[in-house]
N, C-alpha and C positions, 0 to 999 in steps of 0.2 A: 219807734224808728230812731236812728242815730243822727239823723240830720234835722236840724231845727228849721220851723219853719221860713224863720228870719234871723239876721243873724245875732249873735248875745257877744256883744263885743263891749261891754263894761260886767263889771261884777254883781251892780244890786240887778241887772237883768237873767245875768247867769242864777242868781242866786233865788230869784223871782220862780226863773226856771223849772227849780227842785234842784240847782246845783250843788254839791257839798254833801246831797243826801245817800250816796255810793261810799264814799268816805268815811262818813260817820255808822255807815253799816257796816262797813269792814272793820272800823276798831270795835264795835257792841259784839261780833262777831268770832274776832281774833284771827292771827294769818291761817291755823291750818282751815279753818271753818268758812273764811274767808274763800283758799285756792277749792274750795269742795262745792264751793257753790259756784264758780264758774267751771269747775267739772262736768256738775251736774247740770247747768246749761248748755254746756256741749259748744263752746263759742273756739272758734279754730280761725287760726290767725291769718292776717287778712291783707300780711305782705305778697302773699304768694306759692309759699310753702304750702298752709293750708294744716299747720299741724295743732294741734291740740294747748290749747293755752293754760290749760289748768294743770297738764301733767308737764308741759314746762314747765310753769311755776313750783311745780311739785320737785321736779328733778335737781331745777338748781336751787333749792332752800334744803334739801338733804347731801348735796352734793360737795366734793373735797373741801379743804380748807383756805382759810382768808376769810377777806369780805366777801359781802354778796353786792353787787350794782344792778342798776335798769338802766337800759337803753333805749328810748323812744324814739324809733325810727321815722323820721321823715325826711328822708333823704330821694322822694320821689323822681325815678328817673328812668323809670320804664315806660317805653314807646304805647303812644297811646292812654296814657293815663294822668289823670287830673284828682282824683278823687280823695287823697289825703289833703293837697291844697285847697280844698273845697270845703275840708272837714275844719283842717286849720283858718281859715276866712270866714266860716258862720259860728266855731264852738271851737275855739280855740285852748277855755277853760277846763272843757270836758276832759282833753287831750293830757294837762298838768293833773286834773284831779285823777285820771286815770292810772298815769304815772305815779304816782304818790303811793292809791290803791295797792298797786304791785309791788313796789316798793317794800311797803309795810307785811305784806303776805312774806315774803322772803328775807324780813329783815337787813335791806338793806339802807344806809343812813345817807345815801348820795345817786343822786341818777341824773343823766344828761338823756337830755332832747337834741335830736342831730337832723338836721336838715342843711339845703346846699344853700351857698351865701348869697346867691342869685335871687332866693327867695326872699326879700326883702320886706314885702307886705304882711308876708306870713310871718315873718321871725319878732318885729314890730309887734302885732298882735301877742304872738308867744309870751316874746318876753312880757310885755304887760301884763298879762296872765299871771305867770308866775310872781310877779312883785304882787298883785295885790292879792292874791290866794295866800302868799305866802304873809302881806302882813297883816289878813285877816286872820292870825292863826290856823287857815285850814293846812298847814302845811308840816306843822308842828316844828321837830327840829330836821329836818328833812332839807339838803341842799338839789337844786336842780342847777343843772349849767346849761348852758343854749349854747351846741356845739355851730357854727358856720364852716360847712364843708365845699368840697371842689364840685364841678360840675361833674367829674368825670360817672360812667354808668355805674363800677365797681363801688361807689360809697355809699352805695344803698345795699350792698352785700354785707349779711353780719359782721363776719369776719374782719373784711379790710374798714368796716364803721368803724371797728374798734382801734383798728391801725391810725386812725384819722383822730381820732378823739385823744390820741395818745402822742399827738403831733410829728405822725409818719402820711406817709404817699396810701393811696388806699389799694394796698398790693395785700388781697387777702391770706390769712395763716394758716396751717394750716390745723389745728387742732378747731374743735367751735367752742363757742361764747361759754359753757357748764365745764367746760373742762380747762380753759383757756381763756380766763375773765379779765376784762379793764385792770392793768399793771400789777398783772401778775409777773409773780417772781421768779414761777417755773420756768418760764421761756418766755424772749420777749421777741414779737415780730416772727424775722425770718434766724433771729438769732437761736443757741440752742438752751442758753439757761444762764442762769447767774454764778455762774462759776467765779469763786473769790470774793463774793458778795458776804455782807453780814446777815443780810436778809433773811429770815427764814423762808424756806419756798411757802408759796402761797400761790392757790390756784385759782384766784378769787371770782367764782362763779357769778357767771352774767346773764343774768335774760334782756336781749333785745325780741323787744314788742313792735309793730307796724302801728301807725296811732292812731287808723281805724280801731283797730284789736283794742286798746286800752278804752278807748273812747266807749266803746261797748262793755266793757268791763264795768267803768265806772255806773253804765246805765243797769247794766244785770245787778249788781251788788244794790243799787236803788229801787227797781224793781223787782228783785228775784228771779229765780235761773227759770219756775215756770212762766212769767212773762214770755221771757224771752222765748222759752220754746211753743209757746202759742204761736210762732209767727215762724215758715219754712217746713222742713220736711224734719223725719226723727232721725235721718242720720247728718244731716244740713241743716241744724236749725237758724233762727233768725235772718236778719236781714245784711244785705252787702251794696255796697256803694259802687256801681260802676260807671263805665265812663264809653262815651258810642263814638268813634268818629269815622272819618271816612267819605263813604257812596250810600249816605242817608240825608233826608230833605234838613232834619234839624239835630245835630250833632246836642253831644249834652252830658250832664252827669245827673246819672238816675237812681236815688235809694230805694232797690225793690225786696223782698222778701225771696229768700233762696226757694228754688223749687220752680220758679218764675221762667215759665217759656224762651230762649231768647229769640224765637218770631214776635213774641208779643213784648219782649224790650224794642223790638226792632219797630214796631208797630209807632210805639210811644215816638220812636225818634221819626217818625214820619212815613217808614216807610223806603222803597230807594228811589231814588231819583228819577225823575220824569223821563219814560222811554225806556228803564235800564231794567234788569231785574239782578238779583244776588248771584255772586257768584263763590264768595269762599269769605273767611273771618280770620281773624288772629286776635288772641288773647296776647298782647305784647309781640315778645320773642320768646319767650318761656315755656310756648307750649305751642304741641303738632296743628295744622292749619283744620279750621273746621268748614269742611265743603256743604255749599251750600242747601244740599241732602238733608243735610244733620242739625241745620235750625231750629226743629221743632223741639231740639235736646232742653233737659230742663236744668237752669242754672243752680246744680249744685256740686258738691266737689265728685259725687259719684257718678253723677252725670254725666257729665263731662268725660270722665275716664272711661265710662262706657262704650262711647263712641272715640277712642283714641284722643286725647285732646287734653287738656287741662282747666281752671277756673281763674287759674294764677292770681294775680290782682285783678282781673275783673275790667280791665282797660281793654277795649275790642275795637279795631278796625277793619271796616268792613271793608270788602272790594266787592264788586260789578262786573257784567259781562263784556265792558272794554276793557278790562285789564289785565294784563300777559303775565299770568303768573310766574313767568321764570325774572322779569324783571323786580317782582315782590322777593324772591328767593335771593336774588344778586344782591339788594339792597340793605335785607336784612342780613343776611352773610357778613357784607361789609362794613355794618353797623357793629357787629358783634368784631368782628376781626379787628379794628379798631379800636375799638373800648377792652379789646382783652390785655392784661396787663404788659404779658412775657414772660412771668415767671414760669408757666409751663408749656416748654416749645411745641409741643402737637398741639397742643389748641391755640398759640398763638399765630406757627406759621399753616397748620391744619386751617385755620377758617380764612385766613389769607388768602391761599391757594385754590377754596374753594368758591372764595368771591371772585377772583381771577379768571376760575376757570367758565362761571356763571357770565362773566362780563362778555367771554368769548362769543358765547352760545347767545346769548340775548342779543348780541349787536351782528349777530349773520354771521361770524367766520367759525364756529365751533365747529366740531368733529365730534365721532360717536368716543375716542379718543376722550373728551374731555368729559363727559359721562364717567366713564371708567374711571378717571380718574379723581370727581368728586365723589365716589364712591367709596373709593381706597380710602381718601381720606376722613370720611364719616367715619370710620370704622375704626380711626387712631386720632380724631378730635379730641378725645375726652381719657385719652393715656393721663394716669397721674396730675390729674386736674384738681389745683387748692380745690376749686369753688364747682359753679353749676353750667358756667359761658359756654364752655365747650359741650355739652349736654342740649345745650340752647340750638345752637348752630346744628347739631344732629341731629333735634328734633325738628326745626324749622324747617330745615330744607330736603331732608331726607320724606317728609308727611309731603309736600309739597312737588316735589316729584314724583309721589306715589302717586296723589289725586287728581295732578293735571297733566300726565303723562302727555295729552295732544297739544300742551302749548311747547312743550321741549321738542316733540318731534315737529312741529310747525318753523320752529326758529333753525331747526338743523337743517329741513330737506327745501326751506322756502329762503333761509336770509333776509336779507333787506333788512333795511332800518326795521329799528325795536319800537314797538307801541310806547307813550306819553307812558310814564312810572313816576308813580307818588314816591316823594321822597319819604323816608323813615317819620312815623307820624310823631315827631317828639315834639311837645303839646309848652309853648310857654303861658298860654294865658287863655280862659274862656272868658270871651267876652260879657255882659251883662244880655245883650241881644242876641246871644246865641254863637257870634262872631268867633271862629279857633283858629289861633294865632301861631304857628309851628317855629321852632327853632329851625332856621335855612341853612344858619353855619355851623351846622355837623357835617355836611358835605364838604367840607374845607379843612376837616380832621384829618389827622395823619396818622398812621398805626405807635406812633411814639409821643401821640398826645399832645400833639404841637399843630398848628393853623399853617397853611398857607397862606399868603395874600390875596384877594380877590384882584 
């Protein structure tokens, strides 16, 4: 398992652990023997994506020239999710040593840790981490930096992480991280290249990591790639960290083994709540809504796409039989419309228009009119989009009108006030008693990233 029992928040604990022994396997090892045994574990990364971590690492250590950097992402800020700050608060070490790991597979000599500045508790730990890894020797000549990023949603997107690291706005680029790495020379930002520079171009390939993914890294390389696939399915192996909240009795974050029912995660979390029964899920915003039919799916990544849907990060909020699903769809429309940059106008004023037209329909004055025209605009959200937002917003709400077709005709031919809507489930804090603590002022966001006053 990747999550320790308790937490290991000094060094001789971590080191007690079996900490450092992932590290020391990778240098007996060497980098290509190194990225071949987390191939051969099949560990797939666990920001979201879902993609293959060892033929990243593969791709940017053979990939143009420059340096090569790592970026350990934790810049968690997707709805419903706690699970990297959970990682970072009990095994914070793992996290650096993992980073390192990767590092050395790819030969790069500098990697930054990114997370948002909000996180305080977390970074506190981080850094302490890294000072004393690093002056135990386990670090070798190896620099880590401990990026402090913005709240906004976009800094947890590769791309604009690296816009942030590089002390810009997190307006993602459009080239990714193997081809367009940490100050590179080929192009910087939204710029087209260093014309007039002495620079030689350099394209200095970058892998960002999610710090579940390295965190398991560090554990495969200590145990080996068949450990790990003793535990999950053979096209989903090992284990995933997720996170429950919602219209269940005990909210929570739970390290289960892929392959893992999510009736029977739902089970763990209690169950739903007294009187109610299920009515539909979401993995963030990232991925189509899973109706409550489709429970019995089994959490892996093929899973999931089986049944139209995703595994994303693994952050799920459920809802229940009193909830109007078109007020879930408004909500996250607007979440995303919000946090989308600007830089590409269909998906900026694209998901605008169609949390507009969602606000119509949910509060009784919609028209079959405004149907049609969240339509149209699914269909040009994701025109020349840097990044994934727009993708998000067509998969959200377009799955969401597919599967609850009777709450939209309910709100168009009946009106009246809209049913109680959970605001967007963005998670500041699990309490130690179970207690989940939501951020309330994102509803106070403006499409241009500025507050209103209350």
């Amino acid at each position: 398992m990747i999550l320790p029992a308790a937490a290991l928040t000094n060094l001789d604990d971590y080191l007690a652990a079996g900490g450092g022994e992932g590290l020391r396997a990778a240098r007996r090892l060497g980098p290509e023997a190194t990225i071949d045994e987390i191939t051969a574990a099949g560990l797939r990364g666990r920001g979201g994506g879902g993609f293959p971590t060892g033929a990243k690492w593969a791709s940017v250590r053979s990939a143009g020239g420059g340096r090569r950097y790592v970026v350990a992402n934790g810049a968690e800020g997707e709805p419903a999710t706690f699970k990297d700050r959970t990682l970072m608060r009990l095994d914070p070490y793992r996290i650096v040593e993992g980073t390192a790991i990767a590092a050395f597979a790819l030969g790069a000599r500098e990697a930054f840790l990114a997370t948002k500045a909000a996180f305080s508790r977390e970074i506190a730990l981080l850094r302490r981490a890294v000072v004393e890894l690093g002056a135990a020797g386990l670090l070798g000549d190896l620099t880590i930096t401990i990026v402090e990023g913005p709240d906004e949603y976009l800094f947890g997107e590769e791309k604009a992480l690296l816009e942030v690291i590089e002390g810009r706005d997190p307006l993602p680029r459009t080239l990714p991280p193997w081809q367009h790495g940490l100050f590179a020379t080929v192009a910087m930002g939204w710029e087209s290249g260093a014309a007039g520079s002495d620079l030689e171009p350099a394209s200095n390939p970058t892998a960002v990591n999610n710090v579940e993914t390295l965190a398991a890294a560090a554990h495969i390389l200590a145990r080996g790639a068949t450990w790990y696939r003793s535990m999950g399915t053979a096209e989903s192996p090992g284990t995933i960290i997720t996170t429950v909240v919602g219209a269940v009795r005990r909210p929570g974050v739970h390290e289960v083994e892929l392959g893992t029912r999510f009736s029977d995660l739902l089970e763990r979390c209690g169950g739903p709540l007294p009187g109610r029964s299920f009515k539909a899920a979401l993995s963030g915003v990232s991925n189509a809504v899973l109706a409550a039919d489709d429970f019995g799916v089994a959490l892996t990544y093929e899973g999931l796409q089986a049944v139209g849907s995703g595994l994303g990060a693994a952050g799920f909020v459920v809802y229940d039989d009193q909830t109007d699903m078109v007020g879930v769809a408004r909500e996250m429309s607007r979440f995303l419309s919000v946090e989308s940059c600007g830089q590409c106008p269909p998906c900026k004023q694209g998901s605008m228009g169609i949390a507009q037209r969602l606000w119509q329909i949910e509060s009784g004055i919609g028209t079959d009119d405004d149907l049609g025209e969240i339509n149209a605009l699914l269909r040009t959200v994701t025109d020349a989009n840097r990044c994934y937002l727009g993708t998000e917003v067509q998969q959200v709400v377009s799955s969401i009108m597919r599967a609850f077709p009777g709450d939209f005709v309910a709100r168009l031919e009946q009106g009246g006030p809209a049913l109680p809507t959970a605001l967007v489930p963005l998670i500041k804090d699990i309490l130690e008693d179970g207690t989940v603590v939501y951020d309330t002022r994102h509803r106070l966001k403006q499409p241009d990233w500025t507050y209103v006053e209350e």
